[in-house]
N, C-alpha and C positions, 0 to 999 in steps of 0.2 A: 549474576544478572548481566555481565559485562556483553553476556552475547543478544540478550534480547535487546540493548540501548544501541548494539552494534547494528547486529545484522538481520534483524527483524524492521528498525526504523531503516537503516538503508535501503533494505528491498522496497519499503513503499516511496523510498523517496527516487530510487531506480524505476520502479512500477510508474511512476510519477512522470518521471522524465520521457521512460518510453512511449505513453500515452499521447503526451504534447509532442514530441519526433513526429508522430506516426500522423498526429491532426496536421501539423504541418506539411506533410508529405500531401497527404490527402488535400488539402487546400489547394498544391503545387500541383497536383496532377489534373485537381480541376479545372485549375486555369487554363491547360492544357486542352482541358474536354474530355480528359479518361475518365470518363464516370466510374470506367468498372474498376480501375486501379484505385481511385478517390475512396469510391465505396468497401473496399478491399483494406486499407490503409484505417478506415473510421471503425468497422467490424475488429480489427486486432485493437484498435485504442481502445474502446470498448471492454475486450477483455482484459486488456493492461488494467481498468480504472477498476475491474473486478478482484483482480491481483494485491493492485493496493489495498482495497478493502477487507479482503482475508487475511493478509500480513499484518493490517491495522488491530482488527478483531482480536487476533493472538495475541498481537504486542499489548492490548488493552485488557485482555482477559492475567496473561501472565500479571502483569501490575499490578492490576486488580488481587488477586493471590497473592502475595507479598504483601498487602500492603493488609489484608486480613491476617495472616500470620501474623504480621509485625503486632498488630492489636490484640489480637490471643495471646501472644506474648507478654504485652504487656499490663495487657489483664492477670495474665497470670503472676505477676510481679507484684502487682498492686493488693493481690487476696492477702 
């Protein structure tokens, strides 16, 4: 399980980081007045905050599986 704690939570917390980069960029260029860069910059954050949520999903579904196993198990222990 050492990979789902690793690299399943890293990537949303990567997913994470790159979404708030990207607002910030986008906030940066508006000040500017590049709407169309702003707007460009919020459309990938956007798909970033979708990234995280499929990453999350897995990592929550994996867990979830284990942790039903762990309990068949120990149902079965208990018969």
């Amino acid at each position: 399980m050492d990979y789902i704690d690793h690299d399943l939570w890293h990537s949303m917390g990567e997913e994470h980081m790159a979404a708030s980069i990207y607002r910030q960029r986008a906030k940066y260029a508006r000040a500017m007045g590049d709407m169309e860069t702003a707007d460009l910059y919020e459309h990938i954050a956007v798909e970033e905050d979708g990234h995280e949520k499929e990453f999350g999903a897995r990592y929550h579904a994996i867990r979830q599986a284990a942790r039903d196993i762990s309990r068949k198990i120990a149902e079965g222990i208990g018969k």
